[in-house]
PLY file of the C-alpha trace (Angstrom):
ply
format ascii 1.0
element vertex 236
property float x
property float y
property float z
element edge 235
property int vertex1
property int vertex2
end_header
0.00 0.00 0.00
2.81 1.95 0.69
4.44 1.86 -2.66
1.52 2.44 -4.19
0.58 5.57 -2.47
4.14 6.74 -3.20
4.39 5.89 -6.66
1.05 7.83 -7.47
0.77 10.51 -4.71
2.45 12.69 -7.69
1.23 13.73 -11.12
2.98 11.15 -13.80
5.74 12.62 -15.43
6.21 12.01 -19.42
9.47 13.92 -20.82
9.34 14.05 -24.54
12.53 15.03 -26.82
12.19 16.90 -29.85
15.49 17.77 -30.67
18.73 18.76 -29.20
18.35 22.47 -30.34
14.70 22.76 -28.63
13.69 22.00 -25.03
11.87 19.06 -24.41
8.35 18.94 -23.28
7.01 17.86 -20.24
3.85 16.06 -19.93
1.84 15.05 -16.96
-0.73 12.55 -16.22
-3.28 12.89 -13.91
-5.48 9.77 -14.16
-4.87 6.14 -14.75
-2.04 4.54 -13.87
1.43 3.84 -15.96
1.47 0.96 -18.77
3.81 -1.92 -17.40
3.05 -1.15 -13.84
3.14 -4.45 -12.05
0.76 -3.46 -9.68
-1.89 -2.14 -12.42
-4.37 -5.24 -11.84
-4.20 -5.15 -8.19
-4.77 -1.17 -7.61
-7.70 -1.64 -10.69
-9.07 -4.14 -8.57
-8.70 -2.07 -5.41
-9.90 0.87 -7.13
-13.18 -0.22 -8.35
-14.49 -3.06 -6.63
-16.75 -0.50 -4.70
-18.15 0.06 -8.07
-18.76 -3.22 -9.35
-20.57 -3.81 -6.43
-22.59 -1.27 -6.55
-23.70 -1.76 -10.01
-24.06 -5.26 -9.31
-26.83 -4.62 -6.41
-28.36 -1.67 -8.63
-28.86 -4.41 -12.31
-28.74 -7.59 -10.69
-29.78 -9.70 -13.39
-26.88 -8.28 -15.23
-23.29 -10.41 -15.84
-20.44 -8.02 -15.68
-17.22 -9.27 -15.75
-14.57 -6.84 -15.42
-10.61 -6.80 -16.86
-8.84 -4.11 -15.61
-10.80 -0.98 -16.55
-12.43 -3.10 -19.34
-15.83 -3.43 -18.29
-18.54 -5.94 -20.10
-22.26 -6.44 -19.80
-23.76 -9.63 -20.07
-27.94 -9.46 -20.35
-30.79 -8.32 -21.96
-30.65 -4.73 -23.94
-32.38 -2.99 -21.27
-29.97 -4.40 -18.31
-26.68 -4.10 -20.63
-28.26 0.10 -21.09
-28.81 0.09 -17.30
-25.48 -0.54 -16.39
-24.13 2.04 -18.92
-25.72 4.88 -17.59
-25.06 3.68 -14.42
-21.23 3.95 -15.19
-21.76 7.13 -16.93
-23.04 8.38 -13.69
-21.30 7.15 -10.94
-17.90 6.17 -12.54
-16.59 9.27 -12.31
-16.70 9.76 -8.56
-14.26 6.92 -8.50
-11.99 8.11 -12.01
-13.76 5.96 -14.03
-15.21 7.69 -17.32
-17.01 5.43 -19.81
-17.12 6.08 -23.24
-20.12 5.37 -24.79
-19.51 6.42 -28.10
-16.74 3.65 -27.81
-18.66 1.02 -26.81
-20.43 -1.75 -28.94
-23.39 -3.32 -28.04
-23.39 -6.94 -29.79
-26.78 -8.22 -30.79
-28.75 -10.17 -33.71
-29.92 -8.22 -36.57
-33.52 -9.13 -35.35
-32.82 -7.51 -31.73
-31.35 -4.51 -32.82
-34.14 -2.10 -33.33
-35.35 -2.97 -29.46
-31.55 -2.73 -28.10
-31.72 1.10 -29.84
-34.28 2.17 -28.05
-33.53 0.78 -24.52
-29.92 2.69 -25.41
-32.16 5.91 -26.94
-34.06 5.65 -23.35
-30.61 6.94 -21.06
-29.62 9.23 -24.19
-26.50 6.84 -24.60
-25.26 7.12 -28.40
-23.09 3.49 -28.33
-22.27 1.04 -31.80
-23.99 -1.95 -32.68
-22.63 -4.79 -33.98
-23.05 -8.75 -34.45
-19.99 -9.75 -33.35
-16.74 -7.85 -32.05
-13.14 -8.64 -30.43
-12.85 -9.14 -26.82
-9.75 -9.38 -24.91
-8.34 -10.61 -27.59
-11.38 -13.72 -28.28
-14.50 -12.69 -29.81
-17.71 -12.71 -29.12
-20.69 -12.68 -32.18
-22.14 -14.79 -34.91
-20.21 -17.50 -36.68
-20.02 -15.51 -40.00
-19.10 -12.28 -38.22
-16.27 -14.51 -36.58
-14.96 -16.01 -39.75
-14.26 -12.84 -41.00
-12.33 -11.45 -38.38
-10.52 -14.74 -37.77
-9.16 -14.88 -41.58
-7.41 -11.05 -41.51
-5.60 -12.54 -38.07
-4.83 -15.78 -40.02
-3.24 -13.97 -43.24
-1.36 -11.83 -40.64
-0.06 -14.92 -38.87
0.97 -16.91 -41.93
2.84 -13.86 -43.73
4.69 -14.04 -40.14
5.41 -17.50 -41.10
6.82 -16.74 -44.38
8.61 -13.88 -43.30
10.29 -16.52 -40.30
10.97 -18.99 -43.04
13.58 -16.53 -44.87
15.33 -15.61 -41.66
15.56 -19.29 -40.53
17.81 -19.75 -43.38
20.40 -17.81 -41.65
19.42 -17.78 -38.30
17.48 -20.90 -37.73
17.39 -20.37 -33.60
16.12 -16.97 -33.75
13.11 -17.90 -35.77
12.26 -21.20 -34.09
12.29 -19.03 -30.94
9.93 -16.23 -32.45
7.93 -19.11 -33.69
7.21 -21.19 -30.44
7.29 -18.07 -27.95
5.41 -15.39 -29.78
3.68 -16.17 -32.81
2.47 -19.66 -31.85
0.91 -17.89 -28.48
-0.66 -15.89 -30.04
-2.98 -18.23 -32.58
-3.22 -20.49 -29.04
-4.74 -17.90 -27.22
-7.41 -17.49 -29.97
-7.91 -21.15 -30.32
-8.93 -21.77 -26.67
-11.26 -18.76 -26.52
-12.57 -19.65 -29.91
-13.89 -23.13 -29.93
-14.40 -25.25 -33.15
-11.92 -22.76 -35.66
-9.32 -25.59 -36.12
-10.11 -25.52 -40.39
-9.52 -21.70 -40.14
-5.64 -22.09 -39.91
-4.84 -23.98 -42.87
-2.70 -21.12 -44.22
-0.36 -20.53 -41.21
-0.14 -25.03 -41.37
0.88 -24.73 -45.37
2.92 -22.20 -44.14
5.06 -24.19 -41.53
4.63 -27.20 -43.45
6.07 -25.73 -46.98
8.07 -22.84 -45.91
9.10 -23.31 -42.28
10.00 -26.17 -41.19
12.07 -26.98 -44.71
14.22 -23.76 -44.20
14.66 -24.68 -40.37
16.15 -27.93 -41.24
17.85 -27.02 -44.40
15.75 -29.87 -46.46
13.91 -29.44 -49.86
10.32 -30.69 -48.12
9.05 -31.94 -45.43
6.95 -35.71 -45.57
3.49 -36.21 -43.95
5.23 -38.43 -41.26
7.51 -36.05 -40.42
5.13 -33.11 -40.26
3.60 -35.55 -37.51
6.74 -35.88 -35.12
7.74 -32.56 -35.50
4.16 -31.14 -34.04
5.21 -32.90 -30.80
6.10 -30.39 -28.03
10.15 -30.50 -26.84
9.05 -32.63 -23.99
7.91 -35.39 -26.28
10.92 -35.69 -28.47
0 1
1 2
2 3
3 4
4 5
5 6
6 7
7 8
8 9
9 10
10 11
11 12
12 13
13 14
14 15
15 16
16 17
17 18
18 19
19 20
20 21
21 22
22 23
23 24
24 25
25 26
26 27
27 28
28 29
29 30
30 31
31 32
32 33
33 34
34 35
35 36
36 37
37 38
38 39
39 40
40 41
41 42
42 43
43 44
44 45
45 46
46 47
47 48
48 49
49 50
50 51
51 52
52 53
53 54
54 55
55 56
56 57
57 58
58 59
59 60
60 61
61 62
62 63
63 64
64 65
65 66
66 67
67 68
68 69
69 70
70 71
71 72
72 73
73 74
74 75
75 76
76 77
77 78
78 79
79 80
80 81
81 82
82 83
83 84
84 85
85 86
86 87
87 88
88 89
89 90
90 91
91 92
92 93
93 94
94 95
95 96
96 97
97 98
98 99
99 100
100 101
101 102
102 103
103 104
104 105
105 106
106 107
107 108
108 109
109 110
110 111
111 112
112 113
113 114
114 115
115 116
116 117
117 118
118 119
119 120
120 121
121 122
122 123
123 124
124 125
125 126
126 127
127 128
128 129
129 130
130 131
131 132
132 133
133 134
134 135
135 136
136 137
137 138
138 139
139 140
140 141
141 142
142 143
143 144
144 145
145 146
146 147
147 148
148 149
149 150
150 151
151 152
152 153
153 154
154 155
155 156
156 157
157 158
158 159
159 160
160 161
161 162
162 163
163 164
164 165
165 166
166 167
167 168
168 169
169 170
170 171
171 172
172 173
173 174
174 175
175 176
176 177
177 178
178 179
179 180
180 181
181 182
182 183
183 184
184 185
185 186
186 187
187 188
188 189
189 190
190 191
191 192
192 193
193 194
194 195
195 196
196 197
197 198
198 199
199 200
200 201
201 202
202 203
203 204
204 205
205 206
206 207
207 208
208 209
209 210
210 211
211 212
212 213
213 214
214 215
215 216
216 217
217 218
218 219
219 220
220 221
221 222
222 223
223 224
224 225
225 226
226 227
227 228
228 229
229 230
230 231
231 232
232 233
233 234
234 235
């Protein structure tokens, strides 16, 4: 609690250089907390609780889980617009400030029309949407989903590609990227994505045809082998 108070008892400080001829300027924060902080989830936590709980006794029927400062609404239009305005209202006697021109509502094409007007109701101007990205999943309709999934996909296997010419030279760098950063990433999606296993046959053509034969300095790569080399570390 201590180091908390101390570390924030103080506007944040943000020096920015222009060049060495001009003075730099000096930028202060005076809300939020800094990016990287260690202690960022806790004092979130800390911070508003007191509000979660009190929108949580004034919508009960409402889910709201909450990441952070990322705050969701699980419920019918009218509960997901009660909790809104709620936020819009009380959040800022505890520094929080919704946005709720930045918010999306996610709905069927059949519900939208009633999810307007229980938004229209509280004055509360937010987007709607069948599907959007959350915390780095998605939530929506299947169709909706398969669209945003295949941008990520041809992002991932152009990654792959790219990997594939530096392996040639530097074939422990790009394993590394592969297994610690790229393959997390496409993980993450796949557990909070069920059933989207089909989706990534570009990024497998990719390691298949590109990858792994620059890794290991062969012309291809057979079916069997594909097999044994998709075994973790801990299995070889």
């Amino acid at each position: 609690a201590r180091f908390a108070f101390n570390s924030y008892r103080h506007n944040l400080t943000l020096v920015v250089r222009t060049s060495d001829a001009e003075a730099a300027y000096w930028l202060e924060g005076q809300e939020g907390l800094s990016q990287g902080d260690p202690l960022a989830m806790l004092l979130y936590g800390i911070a508003l609780m007191p509000l979660a709980e009190r929108m949580q006794d004034a919508v009960p029927g409402a889910l709201q889980p909450w990441f952070a400062d990322d705050s969701a609404i699980a419920g019918t239009s009218e509960q997901c617009a009660e909790c809104l305005n709620f936020l819009c209202e009380e959040g800022p006697a505890y520094g929080y400030f919704p946005e709720p021109e930045k918010s999306w509502h996610i709905c069927k094409a059949a519900d939208e029309a009633e999810a307007r007007v229980a938004f229209m109701v509280h004055d509360l101007k937010v987007n709607f949407t069948r599907g959007h990205r959350y915390l780095g999943g998605f939530l929506g309709g299947a169709n909706v989903k398969l669209g945003w999934l295949e941008d990520k996909i041809a992002v991932w296997a152009d990654a792959v590609k790219t990997l594939a010419r530096i392996a040639v030279r530097y074939p422990q760098t790009a394993y590394s990227a592969l297994v610690l950063v790229l393959q997390n990433e496409w993980q993450y999606v796949q557990r909070t994505c069920p059933s989207i296993g089909f989706t990534f046959a570009p990024v497998e053509e990719a390691i298949r045809d590109q990858f792994l034969p620059a890794l290991l300095g062969v012309e291809a790569v057979s079916g069997e082998d594909r097999e044994l080399y998709a075994h973790g570390v801990k299995q070889g």
